[in-house]
C-alpha positions in Angstrom: -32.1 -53.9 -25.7 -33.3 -50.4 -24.7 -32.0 -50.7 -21.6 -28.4 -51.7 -22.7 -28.6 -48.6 -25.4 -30.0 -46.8 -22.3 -26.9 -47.7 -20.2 -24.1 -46.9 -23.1 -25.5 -43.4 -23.7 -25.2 -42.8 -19.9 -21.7 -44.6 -19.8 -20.9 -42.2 -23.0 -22.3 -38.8 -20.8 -20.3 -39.7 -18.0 -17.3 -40.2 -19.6 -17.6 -36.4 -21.7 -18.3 -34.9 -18.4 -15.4 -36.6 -16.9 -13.2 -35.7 -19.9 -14.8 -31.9 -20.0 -14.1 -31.5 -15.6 -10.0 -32.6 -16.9 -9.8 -30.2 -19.8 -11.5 -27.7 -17.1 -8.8 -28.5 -14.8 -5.8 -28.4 -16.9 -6.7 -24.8 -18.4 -3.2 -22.9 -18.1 -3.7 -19.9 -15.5 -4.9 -17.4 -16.0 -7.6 -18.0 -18.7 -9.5 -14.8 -17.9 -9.4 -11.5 -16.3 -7.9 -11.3 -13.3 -8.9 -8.5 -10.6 -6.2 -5.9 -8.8 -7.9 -4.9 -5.5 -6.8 -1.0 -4.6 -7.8 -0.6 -1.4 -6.7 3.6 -1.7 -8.3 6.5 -3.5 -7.5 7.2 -7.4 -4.8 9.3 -7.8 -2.7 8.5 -4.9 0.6 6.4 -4.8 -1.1 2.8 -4.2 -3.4 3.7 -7.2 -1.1 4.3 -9.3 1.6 1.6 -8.3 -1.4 -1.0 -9.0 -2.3 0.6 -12.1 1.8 -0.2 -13.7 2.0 -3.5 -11.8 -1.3 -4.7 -13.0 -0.3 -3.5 -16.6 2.8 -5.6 -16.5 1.2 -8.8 -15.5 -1.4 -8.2 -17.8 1.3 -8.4 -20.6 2.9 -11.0 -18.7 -0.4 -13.0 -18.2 -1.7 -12.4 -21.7 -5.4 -11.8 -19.8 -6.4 -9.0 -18.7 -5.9 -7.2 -15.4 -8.6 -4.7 -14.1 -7.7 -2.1 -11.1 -11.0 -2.1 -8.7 -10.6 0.3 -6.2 -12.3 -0.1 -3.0 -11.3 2.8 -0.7 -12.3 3.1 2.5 -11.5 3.1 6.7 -8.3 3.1 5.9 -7.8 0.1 3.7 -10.0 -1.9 5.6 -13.2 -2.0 2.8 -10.6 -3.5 0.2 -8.9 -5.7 2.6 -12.6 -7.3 3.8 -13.6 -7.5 0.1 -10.4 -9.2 -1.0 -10.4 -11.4 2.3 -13.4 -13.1 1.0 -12.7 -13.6 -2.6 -12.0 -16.9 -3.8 -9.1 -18.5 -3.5 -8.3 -18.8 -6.7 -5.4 -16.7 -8.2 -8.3 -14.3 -9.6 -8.5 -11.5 -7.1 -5.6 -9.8 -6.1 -4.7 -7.7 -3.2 -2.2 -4.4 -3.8 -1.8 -4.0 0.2 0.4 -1.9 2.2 3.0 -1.7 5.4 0.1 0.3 6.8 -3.0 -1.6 6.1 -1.2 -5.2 7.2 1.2 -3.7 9.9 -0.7 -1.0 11.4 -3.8 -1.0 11.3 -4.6 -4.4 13.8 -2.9 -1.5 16.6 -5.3 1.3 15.8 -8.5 -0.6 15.7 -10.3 -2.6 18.0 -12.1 -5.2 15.3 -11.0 -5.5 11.6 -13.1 -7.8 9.8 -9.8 -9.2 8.8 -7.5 -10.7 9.9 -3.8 -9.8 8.6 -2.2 -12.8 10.0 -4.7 -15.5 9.0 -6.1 -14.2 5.9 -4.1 -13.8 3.1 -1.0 -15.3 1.6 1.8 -13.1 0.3 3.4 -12.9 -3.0 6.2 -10.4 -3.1 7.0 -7.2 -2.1 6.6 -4.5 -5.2 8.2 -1.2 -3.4 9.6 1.1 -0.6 9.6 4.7 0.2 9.8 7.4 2.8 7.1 9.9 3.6 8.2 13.4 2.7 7.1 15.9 5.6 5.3 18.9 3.2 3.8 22.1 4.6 1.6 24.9 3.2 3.9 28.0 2.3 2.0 30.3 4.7 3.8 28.3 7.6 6.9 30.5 8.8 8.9 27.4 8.8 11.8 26.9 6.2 13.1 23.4 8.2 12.1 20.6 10.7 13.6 22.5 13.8 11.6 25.8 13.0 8.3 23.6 12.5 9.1 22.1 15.6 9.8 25.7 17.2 6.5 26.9 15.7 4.8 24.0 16.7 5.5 25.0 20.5 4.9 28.2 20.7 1.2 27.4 19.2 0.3 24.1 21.2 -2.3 22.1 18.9 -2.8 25.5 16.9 -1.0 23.4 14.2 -2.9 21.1 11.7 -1.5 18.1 10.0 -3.7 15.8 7.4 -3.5 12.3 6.7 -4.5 9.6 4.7 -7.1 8.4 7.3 -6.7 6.9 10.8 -4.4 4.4 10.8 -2.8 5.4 7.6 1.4 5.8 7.8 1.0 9.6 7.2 -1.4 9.5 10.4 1.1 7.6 12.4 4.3 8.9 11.1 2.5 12.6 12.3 1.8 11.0 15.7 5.5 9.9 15.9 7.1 13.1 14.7 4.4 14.6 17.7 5.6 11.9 20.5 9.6 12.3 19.5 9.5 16.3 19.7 7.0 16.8 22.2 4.4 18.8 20.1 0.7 19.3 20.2 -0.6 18.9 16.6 -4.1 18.5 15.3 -4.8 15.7 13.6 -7.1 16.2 10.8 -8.4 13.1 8.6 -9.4 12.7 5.0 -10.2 9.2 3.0 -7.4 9.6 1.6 -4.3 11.2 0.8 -4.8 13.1 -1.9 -7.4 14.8 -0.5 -5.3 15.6 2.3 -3.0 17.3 -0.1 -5.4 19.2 -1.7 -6.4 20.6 1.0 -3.1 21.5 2.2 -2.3 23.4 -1.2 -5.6 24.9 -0.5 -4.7 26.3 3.2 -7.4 24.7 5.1 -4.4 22.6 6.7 -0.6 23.4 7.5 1.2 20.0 6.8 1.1 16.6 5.8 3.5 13.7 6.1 2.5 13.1 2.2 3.1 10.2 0.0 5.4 11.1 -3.4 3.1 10.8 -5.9 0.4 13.6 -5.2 3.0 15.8 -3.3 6.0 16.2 -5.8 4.2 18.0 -8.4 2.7 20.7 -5.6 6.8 20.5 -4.3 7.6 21.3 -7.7 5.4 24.2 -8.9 6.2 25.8 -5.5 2.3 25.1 -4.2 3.9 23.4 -1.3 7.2 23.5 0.7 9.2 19.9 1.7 10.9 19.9 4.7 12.3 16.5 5.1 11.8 12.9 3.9 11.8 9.9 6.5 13.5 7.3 4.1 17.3 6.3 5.4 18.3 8.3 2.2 17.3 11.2 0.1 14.8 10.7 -2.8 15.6 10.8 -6.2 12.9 12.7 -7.2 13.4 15.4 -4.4 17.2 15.2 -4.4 17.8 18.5 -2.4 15.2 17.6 0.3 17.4 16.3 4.0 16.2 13.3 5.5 15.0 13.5 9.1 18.3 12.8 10.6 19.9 15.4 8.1 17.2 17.8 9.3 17.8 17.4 12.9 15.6 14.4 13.9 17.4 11.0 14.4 14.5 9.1 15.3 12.9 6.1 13.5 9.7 6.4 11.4 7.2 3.5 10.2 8.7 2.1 6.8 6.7 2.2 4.0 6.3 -0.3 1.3 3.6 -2.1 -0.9 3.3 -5.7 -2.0 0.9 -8.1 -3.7 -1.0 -10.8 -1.8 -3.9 -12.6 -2.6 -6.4 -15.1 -0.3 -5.3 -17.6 2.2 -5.8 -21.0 0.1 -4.4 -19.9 -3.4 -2.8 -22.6 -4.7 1.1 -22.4 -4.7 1.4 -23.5 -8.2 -0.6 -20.0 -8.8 1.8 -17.8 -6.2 4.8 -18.8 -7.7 3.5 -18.5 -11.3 2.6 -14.5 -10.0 5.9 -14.0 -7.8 8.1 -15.1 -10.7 6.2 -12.9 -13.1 6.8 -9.9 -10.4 10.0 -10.8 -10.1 10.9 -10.4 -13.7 9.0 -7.6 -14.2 10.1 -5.5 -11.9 14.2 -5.5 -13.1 12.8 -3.8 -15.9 14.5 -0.4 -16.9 10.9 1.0 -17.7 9.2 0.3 -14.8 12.3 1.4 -12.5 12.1 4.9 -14.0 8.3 5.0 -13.3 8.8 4.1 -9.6 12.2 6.7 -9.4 10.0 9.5 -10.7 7.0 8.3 -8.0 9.4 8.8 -5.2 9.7 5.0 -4.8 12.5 2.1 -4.6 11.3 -1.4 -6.2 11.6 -4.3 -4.1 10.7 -7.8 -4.7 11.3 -11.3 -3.4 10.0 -14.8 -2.5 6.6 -14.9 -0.3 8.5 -15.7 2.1 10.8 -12.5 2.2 7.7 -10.6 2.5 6.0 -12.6 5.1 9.4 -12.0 7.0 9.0 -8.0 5.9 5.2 -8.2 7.7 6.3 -10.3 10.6 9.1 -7.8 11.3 7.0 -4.5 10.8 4.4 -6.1 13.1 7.3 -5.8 15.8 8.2 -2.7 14.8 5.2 -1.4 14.9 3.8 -2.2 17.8 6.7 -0.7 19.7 6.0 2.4 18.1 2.0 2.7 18.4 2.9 2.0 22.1 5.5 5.0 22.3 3.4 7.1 20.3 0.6 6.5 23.0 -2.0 5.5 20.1 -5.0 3.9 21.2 -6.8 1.8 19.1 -10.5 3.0 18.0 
């Protein structure tokens, strides 16, 4: 007798385990926070395009969506961290053209791997850099920086982002298609780069939108020329380089979502829809405008296509450019 009662309870446990581990299962995703991955410094345009994209999925996920940045080596620290989350739809990755296009050129391990690692989800935006220098330069265009920039062989500084960041390569292009000697000066991040141009301590950056428009606007720093095919919105009297003088190409810039190698599909298309509502809306459109940015969006497999082009692109460039990896 025991043992039959013995036997049922078990039979009983097993089958509110089984019942729980299918109720577990079938829980709608997401059904609890979900973490955005910035692999840049506050402030700066990747910040602040995560912070509005992880807002609108938040509203369109119902959970919440938190905005952990991980700066660092030029992307590399958030791209390892997110590498290794699980695969579960509950880490995402805000990446960039220059973290998964460029960077496998400029160094000689990443503890990465931007092929093998992650699986995209859609493009979120494009933009151009806009080449800004500190008002003490005597240079009101690109072909008097340029003049300036031979006469005074390296005497010239330019900041960046960080090695391996597309204002560093874009400055190393602009350097390899003129013929000038420019000093490279880097800074974890690109903000801090602009700072420090407003400040003097540098003469020009090849600046994201977001922290240079405001100095463009309050006259703190002078825009010579954006490297998108067409002028921005938000600096509608600025030339583009071909405008300017300088018909040459320059790395593209864009941002996307991607999250680890192994997410479930179900999960990736539930987020790519989501992204792909979201961003037709009029509100967020005006947000990106007045960043300096276009929205983009697509199928994973638009962007993978967008990633498997750049890679081209870019290693033709980094090659031209006589970059070595460090």
């Amino acid at each position: 007798m025991i043992t039959r009662v013995f036997l049922k309870t078990k039979l009983i446990t097993v089958a509110v385990l089984c019942v729980a581990a299918t109720l577990a299962v079938a829980q709608p995703y997401p059904n609890k926070p979900v973490r955005m991955i910035a692999p840049y410094p506050p402030g700066g345009t990747s910040d602040v395009m995560a912070r509005i994209v992880a807002q609108k999925l938040a509203d369109a996920f119902g959970r919440q969506v938190i905005v952990d940045n991980r700066p660092g080596a030029a992307a590399n620290i958030g791209h390892e961290l997110a590498a290794k989350a699980a695969p579960d739809g509950y880490t995402l990755l805000l990446t960039s053209g220059a973290a998964m296009v460029t960077n496998q050129f400029l160094y000689k391990k990443l503890n990465w791997d931007p092929q093998n690692d992650f699986a995209p989800v859609s493009l979120v935006s494009a933009a151009g850099m806009v080449l800004v220098v500190h008002p003490s330069v005597p240079a009101q265009n690109v072909a008097q920086l340029i003049a300036l920039a031979k006469a005074r062989p390296d005497k010239l500084t330019f900041g960046s982002g960080g090695v391996g960041t597309t204002s560093h390569v874009t400055g190393e292009v602009f350097k390899a298609a003129t013929g000038v000697k420019m000093t490279h000066v880097p800074y974890k991040g690109g903000v801090l780069a602009v700072t420090d141009l407003v400040g003097g301590q540098i003469d020009a950056v090849f600046s994201d939108m977001v922290p240079s428009v405001p100095q463009i606007q309050s006259g703190r720093l002078r825009a010579l020329a954006v490297t998108s095919e067409q002028r921005s919105a938000v600096l509608p009297n600025v030339p583009t380089m071909p405008e300017a003088g300088l018909n040459h190409p320059f790395p593209a810039q864009w941002w996307g979502v991607l999250v680890p190698r192994g997410t479930p599909v179900a999960i990736i298309n539930r987020i790519n829809a989501d992204i792909v509502q979201f961003m037709k809306l009029p509100d967020l459109q005006e947000k990106f405008t007045a960043m300096g940015v276009f929205t983009r969006y697509g199928t994973p497999e638009q962007m993978t296509e967008t990633i498997r082009q750049g890679t081209v692109q870019m290693r033709e460039i980094v090659k031209a450019a006589g970059i070595q990896p460090e």
